[in-house]
C-alpha positions as CSV (number, residue, x, y, z in Angstrom):
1,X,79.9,177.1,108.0
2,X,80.6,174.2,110.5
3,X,76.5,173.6,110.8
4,X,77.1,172.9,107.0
5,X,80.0,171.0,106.9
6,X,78.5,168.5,109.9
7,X,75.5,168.5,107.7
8,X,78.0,167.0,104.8
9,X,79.7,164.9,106.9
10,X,76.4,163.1,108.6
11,X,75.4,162.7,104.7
12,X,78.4,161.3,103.5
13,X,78.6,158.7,106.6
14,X,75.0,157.9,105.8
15,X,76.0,157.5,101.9
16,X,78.9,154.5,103.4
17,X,76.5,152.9,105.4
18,X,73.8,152.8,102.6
19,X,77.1,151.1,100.0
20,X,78.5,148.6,103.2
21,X,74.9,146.9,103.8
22,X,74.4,147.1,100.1
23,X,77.6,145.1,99.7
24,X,76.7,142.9,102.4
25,X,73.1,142.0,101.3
26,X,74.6,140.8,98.3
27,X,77.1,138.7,99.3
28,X,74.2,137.4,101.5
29,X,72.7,137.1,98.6
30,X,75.1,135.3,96.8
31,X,76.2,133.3,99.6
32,X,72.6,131.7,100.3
33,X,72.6,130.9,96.6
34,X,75.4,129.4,96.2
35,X,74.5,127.4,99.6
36,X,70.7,126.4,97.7
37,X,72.5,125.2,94.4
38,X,74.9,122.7,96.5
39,X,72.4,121.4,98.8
40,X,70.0,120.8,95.6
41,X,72.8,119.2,93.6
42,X,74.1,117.4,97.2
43,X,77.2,115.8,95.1
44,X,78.1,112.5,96.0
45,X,81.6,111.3,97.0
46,X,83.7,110.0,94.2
47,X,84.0,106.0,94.5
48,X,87.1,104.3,94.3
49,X,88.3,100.7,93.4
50,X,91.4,99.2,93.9
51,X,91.6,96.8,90.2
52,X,95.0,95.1,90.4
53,X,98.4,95.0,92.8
54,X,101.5,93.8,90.9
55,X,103.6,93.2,93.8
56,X,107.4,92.8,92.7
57,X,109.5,92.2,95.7
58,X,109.0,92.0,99.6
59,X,112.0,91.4,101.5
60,X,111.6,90.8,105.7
61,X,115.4,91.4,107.5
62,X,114.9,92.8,110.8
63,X,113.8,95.0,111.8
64,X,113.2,96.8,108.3
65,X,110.9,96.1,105.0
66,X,111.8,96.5,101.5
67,X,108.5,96.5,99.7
68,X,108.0,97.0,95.9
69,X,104.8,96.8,94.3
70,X,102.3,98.9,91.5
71,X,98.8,99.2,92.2
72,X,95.8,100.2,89.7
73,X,93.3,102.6,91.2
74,X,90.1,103.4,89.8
75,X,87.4,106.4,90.8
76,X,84.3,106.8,89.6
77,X,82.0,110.3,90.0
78,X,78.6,108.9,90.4
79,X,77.4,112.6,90.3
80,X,74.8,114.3,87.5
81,X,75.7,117.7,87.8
82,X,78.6,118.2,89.9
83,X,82.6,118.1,88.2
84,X,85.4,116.7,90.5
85,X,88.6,118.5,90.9
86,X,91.1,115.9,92.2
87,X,94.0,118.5,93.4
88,X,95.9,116.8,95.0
89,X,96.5,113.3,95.7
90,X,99.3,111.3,97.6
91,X,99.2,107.7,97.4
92,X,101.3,105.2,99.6
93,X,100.9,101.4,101.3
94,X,100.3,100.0,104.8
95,X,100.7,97.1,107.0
96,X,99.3,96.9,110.6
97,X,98.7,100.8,110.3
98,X,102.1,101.4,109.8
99,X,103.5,103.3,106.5
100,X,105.8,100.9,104.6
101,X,106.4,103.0,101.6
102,X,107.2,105.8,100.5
103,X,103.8,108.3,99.7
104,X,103.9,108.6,95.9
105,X,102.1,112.0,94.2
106,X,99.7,111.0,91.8
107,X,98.3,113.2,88.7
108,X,96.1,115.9,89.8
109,X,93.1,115.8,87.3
110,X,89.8,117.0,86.4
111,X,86.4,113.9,86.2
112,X,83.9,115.4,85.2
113,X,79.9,113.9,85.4
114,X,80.2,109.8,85.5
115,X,83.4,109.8,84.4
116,X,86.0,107.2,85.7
117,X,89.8,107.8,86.1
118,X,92.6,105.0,86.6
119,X,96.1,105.7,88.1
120,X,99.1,103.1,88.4
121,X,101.3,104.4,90.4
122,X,104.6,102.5,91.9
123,X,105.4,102.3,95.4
124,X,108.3,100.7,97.1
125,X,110.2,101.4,100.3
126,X,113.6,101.0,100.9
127,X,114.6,99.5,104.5
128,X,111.7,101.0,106.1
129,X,111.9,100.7,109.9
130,X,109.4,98.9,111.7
131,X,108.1,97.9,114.9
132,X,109.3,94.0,116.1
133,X,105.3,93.2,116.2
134,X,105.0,94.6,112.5
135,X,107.8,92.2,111.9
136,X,106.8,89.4,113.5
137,X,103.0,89.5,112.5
138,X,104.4,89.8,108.7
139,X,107.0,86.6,109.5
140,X,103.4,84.7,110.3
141,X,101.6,86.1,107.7
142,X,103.7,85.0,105.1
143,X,104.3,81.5,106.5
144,X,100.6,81.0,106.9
145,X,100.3,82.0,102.7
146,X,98.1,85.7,103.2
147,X,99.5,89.3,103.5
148,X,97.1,92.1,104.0
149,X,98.1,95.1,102.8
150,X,96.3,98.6,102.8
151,X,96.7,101.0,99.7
152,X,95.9,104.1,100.7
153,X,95.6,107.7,98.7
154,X,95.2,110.8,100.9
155,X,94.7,114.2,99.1
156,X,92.0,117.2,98.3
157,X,88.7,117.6,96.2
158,X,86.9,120.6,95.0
159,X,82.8,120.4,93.4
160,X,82.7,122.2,90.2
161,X,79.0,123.0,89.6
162,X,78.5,125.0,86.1
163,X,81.5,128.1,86.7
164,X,81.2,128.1,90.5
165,X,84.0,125.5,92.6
166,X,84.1,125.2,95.8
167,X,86.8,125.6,98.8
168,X,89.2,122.6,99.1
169,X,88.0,119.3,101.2
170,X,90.4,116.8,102.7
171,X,90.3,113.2,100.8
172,X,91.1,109.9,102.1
173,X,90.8,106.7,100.4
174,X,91.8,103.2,102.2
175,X,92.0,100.1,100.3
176,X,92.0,96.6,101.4
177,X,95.0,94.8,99.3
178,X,94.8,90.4,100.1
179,X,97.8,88.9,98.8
180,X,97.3,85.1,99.0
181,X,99.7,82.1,98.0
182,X,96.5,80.3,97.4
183,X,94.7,82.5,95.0
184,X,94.2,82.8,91.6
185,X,95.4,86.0,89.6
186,X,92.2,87.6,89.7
187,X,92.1,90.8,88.0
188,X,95.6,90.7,86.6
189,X,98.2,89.9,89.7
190,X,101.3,88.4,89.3
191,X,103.4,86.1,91.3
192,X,105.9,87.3,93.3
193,X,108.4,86.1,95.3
194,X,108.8,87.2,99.2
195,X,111.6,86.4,101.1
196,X,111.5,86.3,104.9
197,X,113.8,84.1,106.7
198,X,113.3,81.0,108.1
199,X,109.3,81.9,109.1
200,X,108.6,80.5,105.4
201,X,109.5,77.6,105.1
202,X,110.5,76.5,108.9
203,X,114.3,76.6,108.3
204,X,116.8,79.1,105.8
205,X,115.8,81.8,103.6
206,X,112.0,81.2,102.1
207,X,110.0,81.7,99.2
208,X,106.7,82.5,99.0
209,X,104.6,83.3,95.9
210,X,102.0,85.9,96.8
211,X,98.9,86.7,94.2
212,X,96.6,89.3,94.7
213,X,93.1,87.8,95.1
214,X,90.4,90.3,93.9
215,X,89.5,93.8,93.3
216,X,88.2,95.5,96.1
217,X,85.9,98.2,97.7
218,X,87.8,101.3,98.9
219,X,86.4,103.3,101.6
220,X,85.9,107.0,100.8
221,X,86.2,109.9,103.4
222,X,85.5,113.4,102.5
């Protein structure tokens, strides 16, 4: 009886084993075509172009920033074959690598092959605390008539190819945003006005009409 019941045991074992490499040459399987498929397809990463900045109000009093302002933001999937699933996407404005507004979620969407989306999304920040070199360098920017800003969007992507999407992948986007007293309103900027103390206008309270220059090139990190 025992020789018999080892004898059903070593079968059954053997039965498992036969199922669990079974399962795991599949997945194999499935895993290495899944891998094939995305290297043949190799999607490209999404473009993105930063069209127009209407900037409303900037106001300098030390040693914080109220900044106002609505960007346009346009992406473009250069891909054939491979859907983008934008999932999520935060989007928010710099100066000297510091954050002077508030990030601002944007609509998470779905682009599918060469298809370009647009967002506009406001910004502002109220009394934002910054550094007394952030301060300063902003005092001489706007005297000398340029302000570079940085609109930035930071978020995650998944490739749809066909029924199969992939795992998440960490998006950041980094725009290059010239404000100029000197330039035309290229691509639909407006004049605002931007008030910062006497390092305007030498003496008082200044103004300063800022224009964004032209659309520009975003670098793309994914």
């Amino acid at each position: 009886m025992s020789k018999e019941k080892h004898h059903g045991d070593w079968i059954l074992r053997r039965c498992c084993g036969s199922v669990a490499a079974c399962i795991l040459t599949l997945a194999a399987i499935v895993g290495f075509v899944v891998l094939v498929i995305y290297l043949a397809l190799h999607p490209s990463k999404p473009s993105f172009y930063l069209q127009d900045v209407q900037l409303r109000s900037i106001d300098l009093s030390d040693p914080a920033l109220t900044l106002n302002l609505q960007v346009t933001i346009a992406s473009r999937n250069p891909n054939d074959r491979v859907g983008v699933y934008y999932k999520t996407l935060d989007a928010f404005t710099t100066y000297r690598d510091e954050p002077v507004t508030v990030p601002v979620s944007m609509p998470a969407i779905y682009q599918g092959h060469k298809d370009v989306s647009v967002w506009s999304p406001v910004m502002s920040g109220d009394s934002v605390p910054v550094s007394q070199y952030v301060a300063d360098a902003m005092k001489q920017d706007i005297a000398a008539g340029y302000v570079l800003l940085h609109v930035k969007v930071d978020g995650r992507v998944k490739w749809k190819v066909g029924s199969w999407v992939s795992g998440g992948y960490h998006l950041f986007v980094n725009c290059p945003a010239l404000l100029s007293a000197s330039g035309g309103p290229v691509g639909g900027a407006f004049a605002v006005s931007a008030t910062a103390g006497g390092a305007a206008t030498g003496g008082g309270n200044g103004t300063v009409s800022l224009k964004f220059t032209h659309p520009a090139d975003c670098t793309v990190d994914v």
